[in-house]
C-alpha positions as CSV (number, residue, x, y, z in Angstrom):
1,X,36.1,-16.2,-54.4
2,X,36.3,-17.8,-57.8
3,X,34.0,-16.9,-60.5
4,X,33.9,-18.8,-64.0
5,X,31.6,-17.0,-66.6
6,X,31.3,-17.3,-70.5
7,X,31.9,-14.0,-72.7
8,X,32.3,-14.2,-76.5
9,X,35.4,-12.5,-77.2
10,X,35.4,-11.5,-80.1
11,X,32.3,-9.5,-79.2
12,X,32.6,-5.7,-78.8
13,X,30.2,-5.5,-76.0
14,X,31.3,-5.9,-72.1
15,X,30.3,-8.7,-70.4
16,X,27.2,-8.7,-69.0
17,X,28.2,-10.5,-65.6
18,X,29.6,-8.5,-63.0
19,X,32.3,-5.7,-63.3
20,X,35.8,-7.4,-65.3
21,X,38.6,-5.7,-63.9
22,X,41.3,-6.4,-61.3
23,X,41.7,-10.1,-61.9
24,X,44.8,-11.7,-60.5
25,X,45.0,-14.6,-62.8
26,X,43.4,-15.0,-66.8
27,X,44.2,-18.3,-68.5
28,X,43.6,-17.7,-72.8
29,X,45.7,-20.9,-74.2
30,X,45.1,-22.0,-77.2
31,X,42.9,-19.1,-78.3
32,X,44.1,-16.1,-79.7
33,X,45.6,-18.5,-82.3
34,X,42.2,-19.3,-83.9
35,X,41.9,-15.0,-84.6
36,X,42.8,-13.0,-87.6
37,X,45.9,-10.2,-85.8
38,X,43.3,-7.6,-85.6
39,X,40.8,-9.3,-83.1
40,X,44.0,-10.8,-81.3
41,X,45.6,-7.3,-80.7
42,X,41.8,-6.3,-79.2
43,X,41.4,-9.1,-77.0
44,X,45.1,-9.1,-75.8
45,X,44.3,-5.3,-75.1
46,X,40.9,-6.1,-73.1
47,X,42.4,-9.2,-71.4
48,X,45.8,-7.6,-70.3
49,X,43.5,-4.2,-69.1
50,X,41.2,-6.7,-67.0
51,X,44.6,-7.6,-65.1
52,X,45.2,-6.0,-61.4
53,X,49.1,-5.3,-60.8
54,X,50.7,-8.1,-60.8
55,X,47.9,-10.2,-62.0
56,X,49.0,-12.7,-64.5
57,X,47.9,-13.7,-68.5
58,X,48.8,-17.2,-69.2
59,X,48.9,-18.0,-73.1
60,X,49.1,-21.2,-74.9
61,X,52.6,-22.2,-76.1
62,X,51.8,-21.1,-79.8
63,X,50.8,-17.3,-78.8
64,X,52.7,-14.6,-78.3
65,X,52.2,-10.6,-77.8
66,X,53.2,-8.2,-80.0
67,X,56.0,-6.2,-78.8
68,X,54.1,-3.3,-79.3
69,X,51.2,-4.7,-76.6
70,X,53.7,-5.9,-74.0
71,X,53.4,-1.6,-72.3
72,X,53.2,-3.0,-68.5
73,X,53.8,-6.1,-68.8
74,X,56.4,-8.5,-68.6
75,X,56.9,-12.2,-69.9
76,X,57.9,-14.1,-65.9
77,X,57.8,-17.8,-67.1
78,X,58.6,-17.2,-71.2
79,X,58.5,-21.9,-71.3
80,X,55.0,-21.5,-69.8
81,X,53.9,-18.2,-72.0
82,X,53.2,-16.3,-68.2
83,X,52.9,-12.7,-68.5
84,X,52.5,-10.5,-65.4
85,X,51.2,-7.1,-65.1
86,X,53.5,-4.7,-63.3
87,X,52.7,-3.6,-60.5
């Protein structure tokens, strides 16, 4: 019931390993940090569209989302950087 792949990304291709959609929990801490704001407004948008409803993104304590990216989802543990889809 758990799957742990590798995907590169800052890669514009899909994963090649099975479908990426409907996960219930995504950790990305101490990422997005490393990626100019253009790649880290892409990946926030892939990773918080890989979400199911009420899934949840989990951020490292230096990342945030843009206002502007936060459409459906809403900031639940804002010491932890936990971000949950609604539902």
């Amino acid at each position: 019931m758990v799957t742990f792949i590798y995907h590169d990304l800052a890669s514009r291709t899909p994963p090649r390993e099975g479908i990426f959609s409907d996960y219930h929990l995504i950790l990305c801490r101490n990422v997005l940090i490393y990626f100019e704001r253009e790649l880290n407004e892409r990946v926030l948008k892939y990773l918080s569209g890989c979400l199911s409803k009420n899934g949840c993104l989990v951020l490292g304590e230096a990342e945030t989302i843009p206002q502007r990216l936060m459409n459906g989802l809403e900031l639940v543990m804002p010491g932890m950087k936990v971000f949950r889809k609604r539902g």
